[in-house]
C-alpha positions as CSV (number, residue, x, y, z in Angstrom):
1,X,134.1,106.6,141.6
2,X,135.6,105.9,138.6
3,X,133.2,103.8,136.2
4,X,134.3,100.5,135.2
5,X,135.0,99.1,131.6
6,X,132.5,96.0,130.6
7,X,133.9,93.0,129.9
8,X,130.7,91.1,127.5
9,X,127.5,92.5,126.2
10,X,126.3,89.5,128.3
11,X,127.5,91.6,131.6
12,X,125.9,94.7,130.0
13,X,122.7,93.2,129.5
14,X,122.7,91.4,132.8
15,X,122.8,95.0,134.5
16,X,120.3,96.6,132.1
17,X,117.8,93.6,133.3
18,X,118.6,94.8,136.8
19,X,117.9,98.4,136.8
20,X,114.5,98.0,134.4
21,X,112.9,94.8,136.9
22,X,114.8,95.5,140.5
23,X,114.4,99.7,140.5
24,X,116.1,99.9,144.1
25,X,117.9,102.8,145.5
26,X,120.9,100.7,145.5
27,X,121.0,100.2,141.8
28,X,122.0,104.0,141.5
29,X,125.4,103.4,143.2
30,X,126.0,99.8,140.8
31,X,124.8,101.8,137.7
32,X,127.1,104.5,138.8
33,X,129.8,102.1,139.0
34,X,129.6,100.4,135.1
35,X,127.5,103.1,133.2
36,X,128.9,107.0,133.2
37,X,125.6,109.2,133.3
38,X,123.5,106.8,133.8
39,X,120.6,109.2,135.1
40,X,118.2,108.4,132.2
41,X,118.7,104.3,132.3
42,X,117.6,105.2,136.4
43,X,115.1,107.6,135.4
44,X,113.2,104.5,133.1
45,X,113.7,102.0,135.5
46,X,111.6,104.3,138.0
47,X,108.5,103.9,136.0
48,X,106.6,100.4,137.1
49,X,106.6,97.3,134.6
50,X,103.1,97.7,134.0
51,X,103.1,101.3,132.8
52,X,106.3,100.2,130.2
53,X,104.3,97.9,128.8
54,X,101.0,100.1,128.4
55,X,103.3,102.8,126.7
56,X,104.8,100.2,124.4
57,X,101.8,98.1,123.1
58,X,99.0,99.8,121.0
59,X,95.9,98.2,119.2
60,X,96.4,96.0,116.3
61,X,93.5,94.3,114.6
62,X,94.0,92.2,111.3
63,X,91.5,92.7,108.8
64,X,91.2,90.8,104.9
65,X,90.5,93.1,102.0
66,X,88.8,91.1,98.9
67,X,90.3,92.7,95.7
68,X,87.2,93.3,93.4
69,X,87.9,92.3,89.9
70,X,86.6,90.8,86.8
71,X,88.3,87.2,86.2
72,X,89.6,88.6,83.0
73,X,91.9,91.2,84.3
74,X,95.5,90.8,85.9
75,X,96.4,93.1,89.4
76,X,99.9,93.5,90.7
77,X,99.7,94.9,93.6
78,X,103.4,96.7,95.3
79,X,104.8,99.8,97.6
80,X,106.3,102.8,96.6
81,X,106.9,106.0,97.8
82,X,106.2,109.3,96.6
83,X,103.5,110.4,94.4
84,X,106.0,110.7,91.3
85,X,105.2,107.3,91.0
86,X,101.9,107.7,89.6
87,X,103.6,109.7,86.4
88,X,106.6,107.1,86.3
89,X,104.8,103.9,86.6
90,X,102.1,105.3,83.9
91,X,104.8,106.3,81.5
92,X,106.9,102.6,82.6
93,X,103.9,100.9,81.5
94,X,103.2,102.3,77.7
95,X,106.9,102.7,76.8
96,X,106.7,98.8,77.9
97,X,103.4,97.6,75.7
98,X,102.3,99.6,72.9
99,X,98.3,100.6,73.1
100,X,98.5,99.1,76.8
101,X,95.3,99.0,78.9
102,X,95.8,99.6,82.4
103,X,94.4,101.5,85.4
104,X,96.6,102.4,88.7
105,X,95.7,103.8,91.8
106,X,98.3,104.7,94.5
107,X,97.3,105.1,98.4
108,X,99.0,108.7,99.4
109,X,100.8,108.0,103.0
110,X,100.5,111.8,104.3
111,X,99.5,115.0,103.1
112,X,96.3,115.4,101.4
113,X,96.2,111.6,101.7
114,X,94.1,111.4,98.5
115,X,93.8,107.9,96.0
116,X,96.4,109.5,93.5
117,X,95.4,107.6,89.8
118,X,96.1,107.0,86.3
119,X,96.0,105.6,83.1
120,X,94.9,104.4,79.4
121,X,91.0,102.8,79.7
122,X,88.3,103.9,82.3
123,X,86.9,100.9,83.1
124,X,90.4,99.5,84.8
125,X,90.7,103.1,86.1
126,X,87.9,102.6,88.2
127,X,88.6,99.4,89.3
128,X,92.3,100.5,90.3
129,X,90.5,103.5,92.6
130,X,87.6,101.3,94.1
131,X,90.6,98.7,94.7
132,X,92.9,101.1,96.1
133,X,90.5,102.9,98.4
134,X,89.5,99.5,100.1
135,X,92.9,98.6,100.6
136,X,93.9,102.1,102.4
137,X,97.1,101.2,103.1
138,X,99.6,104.2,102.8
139,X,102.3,104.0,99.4
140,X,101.1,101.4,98.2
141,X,99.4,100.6,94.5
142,X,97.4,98.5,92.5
143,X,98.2,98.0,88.8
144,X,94.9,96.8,87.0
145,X,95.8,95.2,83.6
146,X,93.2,94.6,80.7
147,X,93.6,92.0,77.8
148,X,95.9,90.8,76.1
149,X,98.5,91.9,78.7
150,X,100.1,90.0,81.3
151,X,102.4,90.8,84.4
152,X,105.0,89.4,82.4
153,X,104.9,91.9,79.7
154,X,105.4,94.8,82.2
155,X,106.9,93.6,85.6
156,X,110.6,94.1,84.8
157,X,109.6,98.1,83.6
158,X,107.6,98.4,86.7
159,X,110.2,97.2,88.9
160,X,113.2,99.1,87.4
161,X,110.9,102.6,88.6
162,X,112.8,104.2,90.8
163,X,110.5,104.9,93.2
164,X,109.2,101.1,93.3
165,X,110.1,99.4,96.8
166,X,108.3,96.2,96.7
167,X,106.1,93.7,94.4
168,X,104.2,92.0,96.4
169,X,102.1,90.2,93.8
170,X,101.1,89.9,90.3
171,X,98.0,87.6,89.2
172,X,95.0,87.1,88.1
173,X,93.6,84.9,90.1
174,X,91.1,85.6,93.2
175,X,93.3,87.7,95.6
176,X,92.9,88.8,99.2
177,X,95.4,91.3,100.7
178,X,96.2,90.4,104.5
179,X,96.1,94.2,106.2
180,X,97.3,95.1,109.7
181,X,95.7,98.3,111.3
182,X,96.6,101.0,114.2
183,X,95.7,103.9,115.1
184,X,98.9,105.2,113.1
185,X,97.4,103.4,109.6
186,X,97.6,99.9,107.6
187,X,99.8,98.4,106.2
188,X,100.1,95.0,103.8
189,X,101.0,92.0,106.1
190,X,100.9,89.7,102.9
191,X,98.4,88.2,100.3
192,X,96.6,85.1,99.8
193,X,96.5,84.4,95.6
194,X,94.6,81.9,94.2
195,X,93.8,78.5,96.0
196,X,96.3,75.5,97.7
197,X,97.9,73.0,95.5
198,X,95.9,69.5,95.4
199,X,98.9,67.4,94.6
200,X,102.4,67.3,93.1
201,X,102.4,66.9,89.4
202,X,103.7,64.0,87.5
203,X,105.5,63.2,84.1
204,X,102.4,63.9,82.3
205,X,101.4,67.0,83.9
206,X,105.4,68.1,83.1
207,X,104.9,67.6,79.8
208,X,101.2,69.1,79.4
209,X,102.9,72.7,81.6
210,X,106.0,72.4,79.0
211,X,103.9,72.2,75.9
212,X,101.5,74.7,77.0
213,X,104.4,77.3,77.2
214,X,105.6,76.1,73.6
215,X,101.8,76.8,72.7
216,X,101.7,80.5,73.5
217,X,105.4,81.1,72.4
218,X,107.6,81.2,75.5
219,X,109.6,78.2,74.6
220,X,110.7,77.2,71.3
């Protein structure tokens, strides 16, 4: 029998719903009809509902990492994707900021799946490994940064690294990293930085937020 041509995706789909929830012997000569070899659509819609569902769905638990740092140091934490980064990020950040302290650590995705790490002081190279070892979640980093630098002195080098996917954050405020798990890994879900607002500020609190910035030489 000659198959048919479809006339709407919606006529498509309709038959797709039949063959996966109504696998009757009949559905071999209608899928015959409007789907040329259509052997492996019938061969799927043999297998029961349950046992689709079962090979479909695995385990997913969601866990919050704390990041452990002292108040005066600022994390930005981000993907990437190949252990390259850990030389181009390092050399981003002290062609950025001359005499930078920093410490990175990068979660390796595959491989010897190691904490891959640099940087300029020990003390924020330790807290970048202990950090990115908690975290365990595959290509992604943390960038620890000591006094007197800020994410704003290095966040448009770090972004413009080729190998950088994703920022996901940059503070220094108390942070908590929101991380999905399976048995294939973790991954970053999303963070929760700092605390909820307590209000909407007013004329006064516009002016205090503009003069601070005029203060610490952002705005003439």
């Amino acid at each position: 029998m000659k198959p048919l041509r479809l006339r709407s995706l919606l006529e498509l789909a309709s038959i797709l719903l039949l063959l996966l929830l109504v696998p009757l012997p009949s559905t071999k000569r209608l899928a015959a009809a409007f789907i040329p070899n259509s052997s492996l659509l019938l061969q799927h819609s043999s297998i029961s509902r349950d046992t689709r569902l079962k090979m479909s769905v695995s385990e997913l638990s969601i866990k919050i990492v704390e990041v452990d740092k002292p108040d005066d140091v600022n994390v930005v934490v981000g993907m990437t994707h190949f252990i390259k980064s850990v030389d181009d990020i390092h050399e981003a950040m002290v062609n950025a900021v001359p005499d930078i302290k920093f410490g990175l650590g990068f979660c390796e995705a595959s491989g010897d799946r190691l904490v891959r790490w640099t940087g300029t002081d020990e003390r924020l190279i330790d807290i970048a490994k202990r950090n990115a070892l908690a975290m365990a979640c595959g290509h992604s980093f943390i960038l620890v940064l000591g006094p007197p630098v800020f994410p704003i002195h290095v966040l448009k080098s770090l972004k413009d690294v080729p190998e950088v996917c994703r920022i996901l954050c940059a503070t220094q405020n108390r942070l908590q990293l929101v991380v999905a798990e399976t048995e294939a890994g973790r991954g970053i879900m999303g963070v929760i930085d700092g605390e909820t607002p307590l209000g909407v500020e007013e004329e006064d609190q516009i002016k205090e937020r503009r003069n601070f910035l005029k203060m610490i030489g952002y705005k003439l």
